[in-house]
C-alpha positions in Angstrom: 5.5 18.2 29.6 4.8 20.0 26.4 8.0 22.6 27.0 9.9 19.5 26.4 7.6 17.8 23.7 8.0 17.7 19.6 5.7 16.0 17.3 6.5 15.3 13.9 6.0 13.4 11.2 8.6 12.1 8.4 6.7 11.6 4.9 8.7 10.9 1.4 7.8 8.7 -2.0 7.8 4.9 -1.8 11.4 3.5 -0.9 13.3 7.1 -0.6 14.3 5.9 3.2 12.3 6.9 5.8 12.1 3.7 7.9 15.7 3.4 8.3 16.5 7.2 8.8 14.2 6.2 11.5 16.3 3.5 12.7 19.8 5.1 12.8 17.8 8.2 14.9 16.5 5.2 17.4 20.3 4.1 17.4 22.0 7.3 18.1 19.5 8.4 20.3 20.8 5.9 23.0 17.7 3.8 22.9 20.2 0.6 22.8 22.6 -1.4 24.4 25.9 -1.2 22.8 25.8 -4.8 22.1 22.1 -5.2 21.3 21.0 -7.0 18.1 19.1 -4.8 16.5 16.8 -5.6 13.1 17.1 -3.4 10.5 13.9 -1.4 9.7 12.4 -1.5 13.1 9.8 0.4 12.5 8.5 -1.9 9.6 7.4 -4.8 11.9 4.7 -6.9 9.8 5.9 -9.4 7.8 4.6 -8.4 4.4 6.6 -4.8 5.1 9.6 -6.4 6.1 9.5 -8.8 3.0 8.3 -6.5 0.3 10.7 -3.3 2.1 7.4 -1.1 2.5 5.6 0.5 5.6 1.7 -0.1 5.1 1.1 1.3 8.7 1.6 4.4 10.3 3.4 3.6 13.0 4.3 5.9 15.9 7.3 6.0 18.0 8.8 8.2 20.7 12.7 8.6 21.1 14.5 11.1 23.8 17.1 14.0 22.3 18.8 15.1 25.5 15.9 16.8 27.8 12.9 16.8 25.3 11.1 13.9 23.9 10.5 13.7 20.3 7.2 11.9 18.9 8.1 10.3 15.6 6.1 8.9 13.2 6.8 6.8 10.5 4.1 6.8 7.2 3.7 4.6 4.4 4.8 6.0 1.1 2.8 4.2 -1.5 -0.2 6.1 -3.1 -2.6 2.8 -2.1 -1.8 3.8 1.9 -1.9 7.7 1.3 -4.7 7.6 3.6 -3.2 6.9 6.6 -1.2 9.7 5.9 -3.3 12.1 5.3 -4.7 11.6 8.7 -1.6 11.1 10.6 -0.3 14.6 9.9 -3.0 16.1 12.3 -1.0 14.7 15.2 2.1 16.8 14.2 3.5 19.9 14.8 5.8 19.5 11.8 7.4 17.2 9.3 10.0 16.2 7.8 10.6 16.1 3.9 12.2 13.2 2.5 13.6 13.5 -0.8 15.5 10.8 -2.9 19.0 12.3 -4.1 18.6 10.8 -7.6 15.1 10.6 -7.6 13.9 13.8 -6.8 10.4 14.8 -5.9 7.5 12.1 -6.7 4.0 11.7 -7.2 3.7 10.8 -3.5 6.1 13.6 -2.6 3.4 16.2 -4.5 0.7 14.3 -2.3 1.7 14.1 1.3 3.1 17.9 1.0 0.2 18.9 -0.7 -1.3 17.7 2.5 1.4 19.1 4.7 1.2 22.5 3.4 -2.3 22.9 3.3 -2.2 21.7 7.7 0.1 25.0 8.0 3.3 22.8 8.8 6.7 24.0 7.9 8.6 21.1 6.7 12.4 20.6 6.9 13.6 18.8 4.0 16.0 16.3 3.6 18.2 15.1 0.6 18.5 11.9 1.7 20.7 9.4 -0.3 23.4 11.5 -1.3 26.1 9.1 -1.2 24.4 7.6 -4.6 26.4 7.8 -7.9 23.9 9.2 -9.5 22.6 11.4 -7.1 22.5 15.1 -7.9 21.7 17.0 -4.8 21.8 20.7 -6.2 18.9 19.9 -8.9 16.8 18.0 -6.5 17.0 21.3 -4.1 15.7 23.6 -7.1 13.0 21.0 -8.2 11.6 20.9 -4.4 11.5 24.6 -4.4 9.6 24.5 -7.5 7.3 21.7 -6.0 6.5 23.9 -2.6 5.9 26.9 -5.2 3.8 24.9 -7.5 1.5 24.0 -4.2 1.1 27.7 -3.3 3.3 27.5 -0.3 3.3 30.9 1.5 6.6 32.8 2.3 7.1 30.9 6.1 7.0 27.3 4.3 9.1 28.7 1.6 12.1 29.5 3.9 12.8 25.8 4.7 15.6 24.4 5.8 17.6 21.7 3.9 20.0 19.3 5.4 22.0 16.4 3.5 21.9 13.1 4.5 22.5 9.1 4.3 20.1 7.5 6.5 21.7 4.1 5.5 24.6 5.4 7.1 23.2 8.0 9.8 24.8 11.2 8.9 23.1 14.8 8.5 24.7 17.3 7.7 23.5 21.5 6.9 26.0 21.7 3.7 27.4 18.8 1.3 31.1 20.2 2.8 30.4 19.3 6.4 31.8 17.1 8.5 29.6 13.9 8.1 29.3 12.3 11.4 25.8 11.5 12.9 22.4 12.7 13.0 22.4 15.3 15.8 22.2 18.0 13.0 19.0 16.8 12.2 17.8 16.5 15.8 18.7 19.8 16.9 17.2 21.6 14.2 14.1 19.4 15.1 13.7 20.8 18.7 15.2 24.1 17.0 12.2 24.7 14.2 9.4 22.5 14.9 7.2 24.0 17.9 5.6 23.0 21.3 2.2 21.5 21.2 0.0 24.6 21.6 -2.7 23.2 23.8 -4.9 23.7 26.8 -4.4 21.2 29.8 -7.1 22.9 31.9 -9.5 22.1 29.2 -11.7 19.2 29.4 -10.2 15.9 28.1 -10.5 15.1 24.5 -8.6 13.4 21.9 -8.6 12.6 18.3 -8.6 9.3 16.9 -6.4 9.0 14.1 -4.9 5.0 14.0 -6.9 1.8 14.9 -5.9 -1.2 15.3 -6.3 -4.9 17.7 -4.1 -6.1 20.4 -4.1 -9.7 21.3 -4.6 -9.0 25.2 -5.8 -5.1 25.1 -8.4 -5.7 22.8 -8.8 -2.6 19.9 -6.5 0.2 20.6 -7.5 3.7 19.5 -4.4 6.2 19.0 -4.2 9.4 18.3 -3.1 12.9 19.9 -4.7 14.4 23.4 -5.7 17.7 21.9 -6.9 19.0 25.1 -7.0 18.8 28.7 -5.6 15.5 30.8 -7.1 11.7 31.3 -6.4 9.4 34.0 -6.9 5.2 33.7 -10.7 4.4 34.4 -11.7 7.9 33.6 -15.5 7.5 32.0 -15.5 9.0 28.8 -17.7 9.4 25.8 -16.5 8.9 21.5 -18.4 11.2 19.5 -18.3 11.2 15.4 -17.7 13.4 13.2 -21.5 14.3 12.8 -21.1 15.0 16.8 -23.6 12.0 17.4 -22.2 10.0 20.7 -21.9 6.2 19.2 -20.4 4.9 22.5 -19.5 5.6 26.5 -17.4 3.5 28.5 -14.1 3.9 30.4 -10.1 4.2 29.9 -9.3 0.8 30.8 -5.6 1.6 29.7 -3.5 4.4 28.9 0.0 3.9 27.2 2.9 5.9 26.0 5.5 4.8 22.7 8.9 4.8 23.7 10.9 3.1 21.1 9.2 1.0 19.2 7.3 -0.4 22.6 4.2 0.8 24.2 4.4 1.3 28.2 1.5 1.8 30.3 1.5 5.4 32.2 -1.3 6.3 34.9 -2.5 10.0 33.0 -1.9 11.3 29.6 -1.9 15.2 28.8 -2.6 17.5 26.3 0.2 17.5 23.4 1.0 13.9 23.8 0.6 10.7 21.0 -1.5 8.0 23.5 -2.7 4.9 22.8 -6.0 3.9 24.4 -8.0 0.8 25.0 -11.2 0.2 26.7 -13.4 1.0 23.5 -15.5 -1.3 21.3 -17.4 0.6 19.0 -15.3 3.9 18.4 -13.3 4.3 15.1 -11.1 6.5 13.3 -11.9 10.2 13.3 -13.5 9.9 16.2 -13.2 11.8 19.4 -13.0 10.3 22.4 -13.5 13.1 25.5 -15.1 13.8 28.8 -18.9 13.7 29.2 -19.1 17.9 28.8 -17.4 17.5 25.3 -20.2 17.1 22.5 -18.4 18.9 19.5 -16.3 16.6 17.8 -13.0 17.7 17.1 -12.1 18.7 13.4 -10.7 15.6 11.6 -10.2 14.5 8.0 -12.9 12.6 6.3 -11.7 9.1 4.9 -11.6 8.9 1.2 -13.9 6.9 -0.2 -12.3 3.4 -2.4 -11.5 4.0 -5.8 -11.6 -0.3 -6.4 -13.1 -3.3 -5.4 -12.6 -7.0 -5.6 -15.4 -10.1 -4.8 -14.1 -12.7 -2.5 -16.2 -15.7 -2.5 -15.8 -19.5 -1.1 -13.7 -21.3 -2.7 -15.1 -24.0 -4.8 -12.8 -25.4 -7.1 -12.0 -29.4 -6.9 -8.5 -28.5 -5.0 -10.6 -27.1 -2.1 -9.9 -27.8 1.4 -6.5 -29.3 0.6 -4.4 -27.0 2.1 -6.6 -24.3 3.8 -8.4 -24.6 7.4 -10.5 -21.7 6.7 -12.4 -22.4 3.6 -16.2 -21.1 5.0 -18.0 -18.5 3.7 -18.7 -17.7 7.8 -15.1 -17.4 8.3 -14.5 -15.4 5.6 -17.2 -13.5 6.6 -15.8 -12.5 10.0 -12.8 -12.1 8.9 -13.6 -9.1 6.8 -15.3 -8.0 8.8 -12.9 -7.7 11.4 -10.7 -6.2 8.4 -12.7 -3.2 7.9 -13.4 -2.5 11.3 -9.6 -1.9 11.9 -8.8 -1.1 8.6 -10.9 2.4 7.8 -9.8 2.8 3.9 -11.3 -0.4 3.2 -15.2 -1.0 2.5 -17.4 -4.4 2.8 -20.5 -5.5 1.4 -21.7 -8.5 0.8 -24.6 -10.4 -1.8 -28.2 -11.6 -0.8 -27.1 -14.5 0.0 -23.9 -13.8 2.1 -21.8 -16.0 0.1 -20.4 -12.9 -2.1 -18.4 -10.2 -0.4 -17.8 -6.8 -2.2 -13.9 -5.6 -0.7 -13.3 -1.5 -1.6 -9.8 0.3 -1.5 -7.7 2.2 -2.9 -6.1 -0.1 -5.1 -4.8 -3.5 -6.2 -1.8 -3.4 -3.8 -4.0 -2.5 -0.7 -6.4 -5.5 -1.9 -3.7 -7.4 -2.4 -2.2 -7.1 1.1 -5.1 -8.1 2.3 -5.9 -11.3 0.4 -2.2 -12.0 1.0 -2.8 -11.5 4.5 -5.7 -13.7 4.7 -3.9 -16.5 3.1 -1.2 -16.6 5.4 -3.6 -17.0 8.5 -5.0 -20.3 6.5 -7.8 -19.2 4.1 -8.8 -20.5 0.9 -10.9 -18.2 -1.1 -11.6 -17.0 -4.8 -11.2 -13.9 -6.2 -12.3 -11.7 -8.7 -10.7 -9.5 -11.5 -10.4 -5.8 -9.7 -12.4 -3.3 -11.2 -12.7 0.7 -10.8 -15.9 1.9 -8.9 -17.4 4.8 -11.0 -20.1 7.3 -9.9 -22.3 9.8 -11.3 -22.1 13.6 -11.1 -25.2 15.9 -10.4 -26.1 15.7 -14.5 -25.8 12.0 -14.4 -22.9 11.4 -16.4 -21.0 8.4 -15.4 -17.5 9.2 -14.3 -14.4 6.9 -13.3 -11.3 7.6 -11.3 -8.3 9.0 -13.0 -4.6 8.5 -12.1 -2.0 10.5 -12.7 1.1 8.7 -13.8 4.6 9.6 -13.6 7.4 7.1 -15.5 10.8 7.4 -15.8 12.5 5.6 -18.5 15.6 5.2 -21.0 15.0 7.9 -24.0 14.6 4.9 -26.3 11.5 3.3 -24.6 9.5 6.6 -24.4 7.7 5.7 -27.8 6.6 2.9 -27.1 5.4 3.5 -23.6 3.5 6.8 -24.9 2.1 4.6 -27.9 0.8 2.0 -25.0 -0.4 4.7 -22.6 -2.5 6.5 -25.8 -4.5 3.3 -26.7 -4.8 3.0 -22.8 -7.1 6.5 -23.3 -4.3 8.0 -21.4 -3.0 12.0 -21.7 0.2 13.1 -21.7 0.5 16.3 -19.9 4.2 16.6 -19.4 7.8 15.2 -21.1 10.8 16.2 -20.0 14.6 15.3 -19.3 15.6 13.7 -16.4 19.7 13.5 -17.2 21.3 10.4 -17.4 19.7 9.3 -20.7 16.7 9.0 -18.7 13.0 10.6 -19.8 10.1 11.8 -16.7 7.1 11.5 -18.8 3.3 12.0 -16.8 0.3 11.1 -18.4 -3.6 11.6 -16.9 -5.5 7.8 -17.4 -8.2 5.8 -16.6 -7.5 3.3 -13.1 -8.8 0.8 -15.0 -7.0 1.0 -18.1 -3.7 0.8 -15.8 -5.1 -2.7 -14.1 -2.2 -5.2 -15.4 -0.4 -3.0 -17.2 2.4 -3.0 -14.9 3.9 -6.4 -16.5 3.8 -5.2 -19.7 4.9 -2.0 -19.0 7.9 -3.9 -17.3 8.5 -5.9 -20.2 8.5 -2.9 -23.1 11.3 -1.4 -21.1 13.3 -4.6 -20.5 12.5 -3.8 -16.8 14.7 -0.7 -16.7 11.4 2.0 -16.7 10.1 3.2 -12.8 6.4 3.7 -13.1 4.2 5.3 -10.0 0.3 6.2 -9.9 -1.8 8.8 -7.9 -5.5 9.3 -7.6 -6.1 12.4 -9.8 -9.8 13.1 -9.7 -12.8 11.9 -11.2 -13.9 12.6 -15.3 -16.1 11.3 -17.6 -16.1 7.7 -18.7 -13.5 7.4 -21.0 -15.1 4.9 -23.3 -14.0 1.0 -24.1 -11.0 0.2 -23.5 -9.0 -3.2 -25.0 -8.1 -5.6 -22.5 -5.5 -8.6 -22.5 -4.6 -9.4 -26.3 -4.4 -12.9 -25.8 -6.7 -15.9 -24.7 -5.7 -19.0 -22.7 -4.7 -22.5 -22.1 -7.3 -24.4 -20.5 -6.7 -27.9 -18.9 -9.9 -30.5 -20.2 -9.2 -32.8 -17.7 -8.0 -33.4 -13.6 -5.2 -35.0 -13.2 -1.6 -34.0 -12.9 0.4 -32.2 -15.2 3.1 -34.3 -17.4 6.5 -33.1 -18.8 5.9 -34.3 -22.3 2.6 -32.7 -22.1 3.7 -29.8 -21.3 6.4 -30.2 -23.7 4.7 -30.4 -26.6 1.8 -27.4 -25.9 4.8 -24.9 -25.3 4.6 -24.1 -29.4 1.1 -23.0 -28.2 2.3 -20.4 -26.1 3.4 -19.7 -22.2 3.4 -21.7 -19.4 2.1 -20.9 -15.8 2.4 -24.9 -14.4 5.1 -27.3 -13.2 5.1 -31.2 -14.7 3.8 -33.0 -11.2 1.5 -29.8 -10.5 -2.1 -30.9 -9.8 -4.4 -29.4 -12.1 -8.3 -29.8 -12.7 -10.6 -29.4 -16.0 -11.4 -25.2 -16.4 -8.2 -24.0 -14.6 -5.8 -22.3 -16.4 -2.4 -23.4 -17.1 -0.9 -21.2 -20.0 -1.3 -18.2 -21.9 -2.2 -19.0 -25.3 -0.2 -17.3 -28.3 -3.6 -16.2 -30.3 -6.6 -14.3 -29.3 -9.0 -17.2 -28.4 -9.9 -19.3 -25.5 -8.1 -23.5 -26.0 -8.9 -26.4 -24.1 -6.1 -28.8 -24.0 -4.8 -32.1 -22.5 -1.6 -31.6 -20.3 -2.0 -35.0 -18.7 -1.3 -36.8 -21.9 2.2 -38.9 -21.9 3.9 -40.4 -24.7 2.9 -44.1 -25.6 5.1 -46.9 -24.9 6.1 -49.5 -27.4 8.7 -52.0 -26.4 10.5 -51.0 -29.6 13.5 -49.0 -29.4 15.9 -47.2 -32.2 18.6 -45.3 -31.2 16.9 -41.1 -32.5 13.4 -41.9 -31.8 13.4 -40.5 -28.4 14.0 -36.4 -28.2 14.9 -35.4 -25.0 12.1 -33.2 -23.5 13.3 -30.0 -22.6 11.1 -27.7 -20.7 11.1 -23.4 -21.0 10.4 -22.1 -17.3 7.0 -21.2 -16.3 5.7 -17.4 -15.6 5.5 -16.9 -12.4 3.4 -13.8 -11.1 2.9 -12.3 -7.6 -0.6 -12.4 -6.4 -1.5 -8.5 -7.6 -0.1 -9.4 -11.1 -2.1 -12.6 -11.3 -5.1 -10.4 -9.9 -4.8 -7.8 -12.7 -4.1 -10.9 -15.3 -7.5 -12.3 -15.7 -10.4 -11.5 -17.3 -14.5 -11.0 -16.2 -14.8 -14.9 -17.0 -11.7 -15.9 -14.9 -10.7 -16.1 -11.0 -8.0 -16.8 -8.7 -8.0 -19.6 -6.6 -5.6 -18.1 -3.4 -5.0 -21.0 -0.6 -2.3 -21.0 1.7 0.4 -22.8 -0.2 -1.2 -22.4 -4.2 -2.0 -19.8 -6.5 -4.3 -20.8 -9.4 -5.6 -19.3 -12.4 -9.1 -21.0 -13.3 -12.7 -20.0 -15.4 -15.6 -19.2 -13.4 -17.2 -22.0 -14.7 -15.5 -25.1 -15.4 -17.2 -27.0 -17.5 -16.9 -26.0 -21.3 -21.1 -26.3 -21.7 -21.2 -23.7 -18.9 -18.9 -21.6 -20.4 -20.4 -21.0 -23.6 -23.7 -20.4 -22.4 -22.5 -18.1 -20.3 -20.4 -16.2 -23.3 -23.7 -16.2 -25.1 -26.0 -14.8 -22.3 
């Protein structure tokens, strides 16, 4: 089987096309019926990746090219999921580049081929989108050779091949002036350049664990690659961790085989081949699950640890239980739990009193997803502002994570987003042109001094600037930083929200309610205009007189509120402030409610 067998892995920057390249190689590949309906993005299959167009899991698939059978697999491109790629490129045998036409290489295009290289792969890279107006093809081949070079590539991962393409439109082809008709370019030079497993199928069975997650009728299903050897169903085997301690034994209840986007039992597995097992409760990622006489564990990556945290606790506002089913702090509970036993990059700890739970990632999108998550399945919680988890180094000098930032924007917003990035504690370390009246500038900051500053950064560039983070390393604490200018509008009273209220308060400053929304005293419904805290009344309505003079009544004419996504509101609040999340409502509210209880708290 492994004569006719190629594994590889397509990694790229956020949004520079890898899930539909995927798709239009599924298509061609003959995996359809002519008249089939067939979703876009197939490989994207949650619905938070299909509605925000990003993969948050790896996801394998398998597709046949005439007489071999080519193991795909798709990876996330956002820095908060980088993770799961790092451990998914120990099933391959190679990878493929992709790299945006206009774009060019990205933070995450340094990271994942950082990571490539360094495995001893030989990537093929792909200009992908070269159909865009803007695109510039040439340039982005020089600044990828500069990249490999820059990452100490040696002389075989130097010579790689390039191939053009629209994955939009599934063409590939090995010079701009080809013939553009399908994908078998890149297919054949697949089979051509990656190679065969190199593996030993008379060895004893073991295989690395690289993905984890639950099926509704398998129960958890462990998938990685079969490094050696071959396994049969109801084989008794043994999953031994990475400190080669055995933390479980049991059997191979199933076995099963990707093909397209579906899994399909198969009696045995062999060496070479992506599997999915089930029949496991306690192993995990990195992991290797083998036959009794294996007690080395196989070489794997360890998982990095979380850079951020949020606390989730019960919610407990006046609005509680109104629209969620799950509003314990035992449901919660379980549910986290069940999170971070399928989820590896995230971390959970909870208070003394189990009523407090302490949720570690990499960063506010990967927390966000999560919460998200969790409110769609019918949970009401509240959550906390994120903050950076810091550590000490062997002197015991407190350090905190550093991200390295990479903006593009129009020349006439550089300024100001340098000026912004400075007071931030940031660094520049690089300026430069990027054509097209547009400047690449990349700083070196503090995580936390970059929590909510994606609004504002938004805003100073009238929403034309690009702005993407990467974990950088850890350096010394970088000192106080200044938070949100402004302080905020505070409702005194529970009720619901009026129009002429609301009206007259928006001299004040911004609104985040609707007249008609229910609100309660200590949640927050605006942002205020100056630096301090205000409580106001936004139930008040204008008193009647059975007088009436034609000029007396002005016609109340409302400015639409702010509206925030549930990472922005996250980043938006302060140490004293949470967010209420319930299935149909996000609310912005104090810790404590009552004004008394928020003032002894300031002073304590």
């Amino acid at each position: 089987m492994s004569q006719a067998l190629r594994n590889i892995a397509i990694i790229a920057h956020v949004d520079h096309g890898k899930t539909t390249l995927i798709d239009s190689v599924m298509k061609q590949s003959g995996m359809f019926r002519s008249n089939q309906q067939v979703e876009e993005r197939l490989m994207d299959s949650g619905d938070l990746e299909k509605e925000r167009g990003i993969t948050i899991l790896a996801k394998p698939t398998s597709v046949m090219w005439g007489e071999t059978r080519v193991n795909i697999i798709d990876t996330p491109g956002h820095a908060d999921f980088g993770g799961e790629v790092e451990r998914v490129l120990g099933m391959a045998d190679g990878v493929i580049l992709l790299t945006d036409a206009a774009e060019g290489p990205m933070p995450q295009t340094k990271f994942v081929l950082g990571k490539a290289l360094k495995q001893g792969l030989r990537p093929i890279v792909i200009i992908n989108k070269v159909d865009r107006p803007d695109g510039r093809p040439e340039e982005v081949v020089d600044e990828v050779f500069d990249l490999f070079v820059a990452l100490d590539a040696n002389e075989d991962q130097l010579d790689f091949p390039i191939l053009y393409a629209s994955g939009r439109d599934g063409w590939c082809a090995a010079s701009l002036d080809d013939p553009r008709e399908n994908l078998a370019p890149l297919m054949d030079l697949v089979i051509r350049h990656v190679p065969t497993p190199q593996v030993d199928k008379d060895a004893p069975f073991a295989m690395l664990s690289t993905l984890l997650d639950s099926d509704l009728y398998l129960g958890r299903c462990l998938t990685g690659r079969v490094v050696q050897g071959t396994a049969r169903v109801n084989e008794p085997v043994h999953a031994v961790n990475l400190e080669g301690k055995v933390v479980e034994a049991g059997r191979l209840t199933k076995l099963l085989r990707f093909e397209g986007t579906e899994r399909v039992p198969v009696d045995s597995v062999e060496a070479g081949d992506i599997v999915c097992i089930a029949g496991l409760a306690v192993a995990s990622v990195s992991d290797t699950i083998a036959s009794k006489e294996v007690t080395e564990p196989l070489k794997s990556t360890p998982i990095d640890p979380p850079t951020m945290s949020v606390t989730i606790t019960v919610n407990d506002s006046p609005l509680a239980g109104r629209e969620g089913a799950k509003v314990t702090s035992t449901l919660i509970r379980e549910r986290l739990l069940a999170e971070a036993e399928v989820n590896v990059a995230i971390t959970f700890a909870e208070s003394d009193g189990k009523d407090a739970f302490e949720i570690g990632g990499r960063g506010e999108l990967q927390l966000g997803v999560l919460i998200e998550t969790m409110r769609r399945e019918g949970f009401e919680m509240t959550v906390s502002r994120p903050r950076v988890l810091s550590r000490k180094d062997e002197n015991g000098t407190l350090q905190e994570p550093i991200e390295e930032v990479t903006i593009d924007v129009d020349e006439e917003f550089a300024s100001t987003v340098i000026d912004a990035l400075n007071r931030r504690k940031g660094e520049m370390v690089d300026m430069r042109s990027a054509g097209a009246g547009k400047t690449r500038i990349m700083f070196h900051a503090p995580s936390r001094a970059l929590i909510g500053y994606q609004s504002r950064f938004l805003t100073s560039t009238r929403g034309t600037g690009v702005m993407n983070r990467l974990f950088h390393s850890y350096a010394d604490h970088k000192g106080a930083i200044q938070g949100r200018h402004n302080g905020v509008l505070v409702s005194n009273d529970d009720g619901t929200a009026v129009a002429y209220a609301l009206f007259n308060l928006q001299e004040r400053g911004v609104m985040f309610v609707n007249p008609q929304d229910a609100v309660y005293q200590g949640m927050v419904i605006g942002e205020n205009s100056r630096e301090n805290d205000l409580d106001v009344n936004v139930l008040k309505g204008k008193k009647l007189t059975n007088v009436r003079a034609s000029g007396t009544d002005d016609a109340v004419v409302l400015t639409p509120p702010r509206r925030m996504s549930l990472e922005e509101m996250m980043a938006y609040i302060n140490d004293d402030e949470l967010l209420e999340v319930t299935p149909e409502s996000l609310r912005l509210r104090k810790r404590y409610l009552i004004p008394h209880e928020r003032k002894r708290a300031a002073r304590g």
